[in-house]
C-alpha positions in Angstrom: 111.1 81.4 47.6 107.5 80.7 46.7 104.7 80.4 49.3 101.0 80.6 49.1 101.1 84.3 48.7 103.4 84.4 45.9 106.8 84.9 46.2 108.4 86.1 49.1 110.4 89.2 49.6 112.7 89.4 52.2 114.1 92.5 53.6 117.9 91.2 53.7 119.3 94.5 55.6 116.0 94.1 58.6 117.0 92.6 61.7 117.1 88.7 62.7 113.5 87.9 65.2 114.3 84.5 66.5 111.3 82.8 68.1 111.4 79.7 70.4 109.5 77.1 71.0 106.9 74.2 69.7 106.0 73.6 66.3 103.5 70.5 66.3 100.5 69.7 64.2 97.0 70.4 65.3 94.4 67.8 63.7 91.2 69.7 63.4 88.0 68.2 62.7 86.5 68.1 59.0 83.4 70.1 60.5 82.8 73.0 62.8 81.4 73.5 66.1 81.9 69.7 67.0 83.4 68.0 70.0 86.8 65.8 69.7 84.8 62.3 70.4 82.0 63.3 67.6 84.4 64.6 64.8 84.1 62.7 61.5 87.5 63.0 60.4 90.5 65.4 61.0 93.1 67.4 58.7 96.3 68.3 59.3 97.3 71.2 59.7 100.8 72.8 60.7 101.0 74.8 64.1 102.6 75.7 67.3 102.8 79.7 68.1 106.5 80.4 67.8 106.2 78.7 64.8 103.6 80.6 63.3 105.2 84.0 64.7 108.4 82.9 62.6 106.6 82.2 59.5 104.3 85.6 59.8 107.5 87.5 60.0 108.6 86.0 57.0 105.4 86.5 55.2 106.0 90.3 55.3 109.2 90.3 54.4 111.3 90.3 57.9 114.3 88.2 58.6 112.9 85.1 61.0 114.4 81.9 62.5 112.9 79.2 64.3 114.8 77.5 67.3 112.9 74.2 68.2 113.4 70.5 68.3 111.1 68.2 65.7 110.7 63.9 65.6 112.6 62.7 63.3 109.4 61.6 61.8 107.9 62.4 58.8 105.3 64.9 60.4 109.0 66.3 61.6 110.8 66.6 58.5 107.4 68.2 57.0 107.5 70.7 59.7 110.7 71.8 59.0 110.1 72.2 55.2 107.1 74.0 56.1 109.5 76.8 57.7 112.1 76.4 54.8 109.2 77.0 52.1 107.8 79.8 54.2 111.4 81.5 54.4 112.5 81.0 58.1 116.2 80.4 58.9 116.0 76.7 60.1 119.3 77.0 61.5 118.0 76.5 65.3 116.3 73.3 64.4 117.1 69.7 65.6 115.8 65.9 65.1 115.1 63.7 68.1 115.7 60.5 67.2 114.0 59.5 70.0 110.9 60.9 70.3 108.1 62.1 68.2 106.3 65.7 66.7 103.8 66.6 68.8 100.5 66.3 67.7 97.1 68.5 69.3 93.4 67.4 68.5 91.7 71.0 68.3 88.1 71.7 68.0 85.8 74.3 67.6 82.9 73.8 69.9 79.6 74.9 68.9 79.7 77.9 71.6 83.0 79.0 69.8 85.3 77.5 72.4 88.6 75.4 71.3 88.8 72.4 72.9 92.2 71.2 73.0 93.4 67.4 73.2 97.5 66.6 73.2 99.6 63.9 72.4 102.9 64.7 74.0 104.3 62.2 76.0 107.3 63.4 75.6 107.7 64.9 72.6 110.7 66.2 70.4 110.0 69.9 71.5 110.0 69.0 75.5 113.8 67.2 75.4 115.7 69.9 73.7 118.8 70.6 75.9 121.0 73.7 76.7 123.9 71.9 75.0 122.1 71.6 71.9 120.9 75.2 71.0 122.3 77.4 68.5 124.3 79.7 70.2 125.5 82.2 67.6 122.0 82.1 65.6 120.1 83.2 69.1 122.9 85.6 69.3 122.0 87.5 66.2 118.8 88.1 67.4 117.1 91.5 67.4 114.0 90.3 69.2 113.9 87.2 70.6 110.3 85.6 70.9 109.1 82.9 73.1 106.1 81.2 74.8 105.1 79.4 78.4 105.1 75.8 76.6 108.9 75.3 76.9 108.7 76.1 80.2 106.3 73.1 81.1 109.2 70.6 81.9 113.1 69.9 81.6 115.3 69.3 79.9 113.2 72.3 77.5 113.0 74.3 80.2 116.3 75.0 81.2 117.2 75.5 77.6 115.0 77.7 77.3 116.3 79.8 80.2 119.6 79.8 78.4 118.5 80.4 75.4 117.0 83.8 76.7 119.7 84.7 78.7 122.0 84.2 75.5 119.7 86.5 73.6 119.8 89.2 76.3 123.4 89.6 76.5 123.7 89.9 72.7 121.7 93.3 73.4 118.0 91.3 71.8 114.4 92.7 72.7 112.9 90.3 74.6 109.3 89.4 73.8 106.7 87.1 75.8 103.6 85.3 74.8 102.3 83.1 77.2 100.1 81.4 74.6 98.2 79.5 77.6 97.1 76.0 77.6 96.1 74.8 80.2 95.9 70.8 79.2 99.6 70.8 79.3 100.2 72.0 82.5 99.8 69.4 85.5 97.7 72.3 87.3 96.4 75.6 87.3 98.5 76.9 89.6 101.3 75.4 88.4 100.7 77.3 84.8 100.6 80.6 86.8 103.6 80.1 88.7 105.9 79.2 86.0 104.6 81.6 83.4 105.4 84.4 85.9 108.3 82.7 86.9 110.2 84.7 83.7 107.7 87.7 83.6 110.2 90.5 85.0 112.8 89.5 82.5 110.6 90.4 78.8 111.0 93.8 77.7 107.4 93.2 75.6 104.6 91.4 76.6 101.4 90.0 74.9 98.3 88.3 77.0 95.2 87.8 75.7 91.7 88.5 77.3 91.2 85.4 78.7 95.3 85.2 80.1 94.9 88.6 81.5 92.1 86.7 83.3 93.8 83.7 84.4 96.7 85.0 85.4 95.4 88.3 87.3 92.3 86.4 88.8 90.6 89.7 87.6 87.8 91.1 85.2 89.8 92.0 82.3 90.0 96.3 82.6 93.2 98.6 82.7 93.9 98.4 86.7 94.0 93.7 86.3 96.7 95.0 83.0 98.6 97.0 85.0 98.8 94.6 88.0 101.0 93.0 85.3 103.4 95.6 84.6 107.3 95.1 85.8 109.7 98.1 85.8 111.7 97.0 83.0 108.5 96.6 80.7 108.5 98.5 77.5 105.3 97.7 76.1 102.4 95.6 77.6 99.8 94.3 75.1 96.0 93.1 76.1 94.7 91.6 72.9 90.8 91.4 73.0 89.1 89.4 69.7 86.9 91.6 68.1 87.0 94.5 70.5 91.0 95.1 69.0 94.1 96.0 71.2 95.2 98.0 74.4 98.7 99.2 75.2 100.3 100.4 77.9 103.8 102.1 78.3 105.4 103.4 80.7 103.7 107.0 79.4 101.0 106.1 77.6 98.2 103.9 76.8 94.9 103.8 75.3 93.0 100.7 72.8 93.2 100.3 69.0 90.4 98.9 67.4 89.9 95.9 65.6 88.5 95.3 61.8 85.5 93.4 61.2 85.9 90.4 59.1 83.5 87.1 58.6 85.6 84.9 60.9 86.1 81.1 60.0 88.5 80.1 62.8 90.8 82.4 65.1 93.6 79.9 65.3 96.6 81.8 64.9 95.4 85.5 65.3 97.4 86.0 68.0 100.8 84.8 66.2 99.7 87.1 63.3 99.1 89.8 65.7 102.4 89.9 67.6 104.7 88.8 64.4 103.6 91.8 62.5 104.1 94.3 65.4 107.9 92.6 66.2 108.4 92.8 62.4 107.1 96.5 62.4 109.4 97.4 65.1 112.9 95.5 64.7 114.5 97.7 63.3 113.1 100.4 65.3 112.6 99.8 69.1 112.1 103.8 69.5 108.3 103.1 68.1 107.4 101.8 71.5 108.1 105.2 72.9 106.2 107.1 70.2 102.4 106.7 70.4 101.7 107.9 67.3 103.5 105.2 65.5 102.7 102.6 67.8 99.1 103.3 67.2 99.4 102.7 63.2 101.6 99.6 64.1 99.0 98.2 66.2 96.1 99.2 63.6 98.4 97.1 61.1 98.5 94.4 63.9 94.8 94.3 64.3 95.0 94.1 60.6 96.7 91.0 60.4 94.7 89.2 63.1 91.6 90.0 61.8 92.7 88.3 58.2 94.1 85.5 60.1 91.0 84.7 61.3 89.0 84.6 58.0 90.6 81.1 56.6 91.0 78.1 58.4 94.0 77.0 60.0 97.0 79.7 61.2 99.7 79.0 58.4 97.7 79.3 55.3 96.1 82.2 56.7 98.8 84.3 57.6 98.2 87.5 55.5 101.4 89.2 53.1 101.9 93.1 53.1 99.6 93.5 50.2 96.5 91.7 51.7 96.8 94.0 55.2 97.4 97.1 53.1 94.0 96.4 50.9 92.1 95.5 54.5 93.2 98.8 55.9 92.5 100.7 53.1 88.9 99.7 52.4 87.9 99.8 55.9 
């Protein structure tokens, strides 16, 4: 199966990681550090975090499937070839006939800051139903990954509920990324409620800097993290740009740190970062316990990130075994 970074090898005998969720198309400006109204032009380019997540998996040679409703649009049926090409499972995915791909104007302000404009309204991804997921697919799940973005409104929500209820009693690791954005949400404190409205039930979670912010109300240090910690947490993850990684177990924690690239645009880091830890550990849940191993994980984590982050767009970007190997050896 060929993909931008040759062909793919895929570990047949690794375990399944599902992810959930959007996939859409971001339309980012043809030059940097613009806003939305003064862009020139835009290119397309292929996105959504659960998305991503699948295809980095797949990149490095893990099992991955997608579970998410597309438009039966063309942007839709690219989507889903996108995934095919990059050697997801594309059993999980439907076609509304109804309803368009969602589409996100994303821009790169001249301070650095993304500035996010979406056209959902609704789209494919928000109507999937419990009726329609893939029961037995979710059910071979060894992790099952998911964002906040399904949770925004019904009939997505509930099936997404389901869906991790499913994946739970078929003995899966659950993992969380909020992924926040805030322009979807119809208020701040509507974002907060509902992403903590399935907190307790992840077994890994993965916030960013800025999340661990929003959602603690706190300066971002270990006591806001651990406000966040639940009983049945195995692993908490604060991921922090440039500064690297912290974790936090129940009996450890310290930071990892990051590698120093020339960064072009950090969309998709974040994917990169978790779907290289959750394809590092399917097979092995027993790393979360060991520090040791964790530690090398994350460094190979930060790894991945920090490549991500040195090519434009997340998809293209998303580095293969080789490319994080050669990073960590020459730094």
């Amino acid at each position: 199966m060929a993909s931008n970074n040759g062909d793919l090898k895929h570990d047949s005998s690794s375990g399944l990681i599902v992810s959930f969720g959007e996939m859409l198309i971001d339309f980012v400006p043809t030059v940097s550090g613009v806003s939305l109204a003064e862009a020139p032009g835009f290119l397309k380019a292929p996105g959504g975090a659960p998305a991503n997540v699948a295809i980095a998996v797949a990149r490095l040679g893990g099992r991955s499937a997608f579970v998410g409703k597309l438009g039966d649009d063309e942007f839709g049926h690219m989507l889903a070839s996108i995934l095919k090409d990059n050697g997801v499972n594309g059993d999980g995915i439907l076609f509304d006939k109804g309803a368009r791909t969602a589409l996100a104007f994303v821009t790169l302000r001249s301070d650095g800051d993304r500035e996010f404009m979406f056209y959902r309204n609704p789209s494919a991804d928000m109507l999937l139903t419990e009726a329609e997921l893939n029961v037995q697919l979710i059910s071979k799940a060894k992790i099952f990954h998911y964002g906040s973005i399904s949770l925004i409104t019904e009939p997505c929500r509930s099936a997404h509920l389901r869906a991790m209820e499913i994946a739970k009693e078929a003995g899966a690791l659950l993992s969380y990324d909020p992924n926040l954005r805030l322009p979807l949400w119809p208020s701040p404190e509507e974002a907060r409620e509902q992403i903590m409205s399935i907190w307790e039930k992840a077994d890994l979670i993965k916030v960013s800097d800025n999340e661990l912010e929003f959602l603690t109300n706190r300066e971002v240090d270990d006591e806001a993290a651990l406000s966040l910690w639940h009983p049945g947490l195995k692993l908490l993850l604060v991921t922090l740009g440039e500064k690297g990684c912290k974790y936090y177990t129940k009996h450890f924690r310290g930071a990892v740190e990051a590698f120093v690239v020339k960064t072009v645009d950090t969309t998709g880091a974040g994917d990169a970062f978790i779907g290289s830890l959750l394809r590092k550990i399917v097979d092995d849940h027993s790393i979360i316990e060991d520090e040791i191993t964790l530690r090398e994980v994350l460094k190979f984590a930060n790894a991945c990130g920090a490549i991500t982050t040195t090519k434009k767009g997340a998809i293209p970007a998303l580095p293969s075994e080789a490319e994080v190997i050669k990073l960590i050896q020459g730094a």
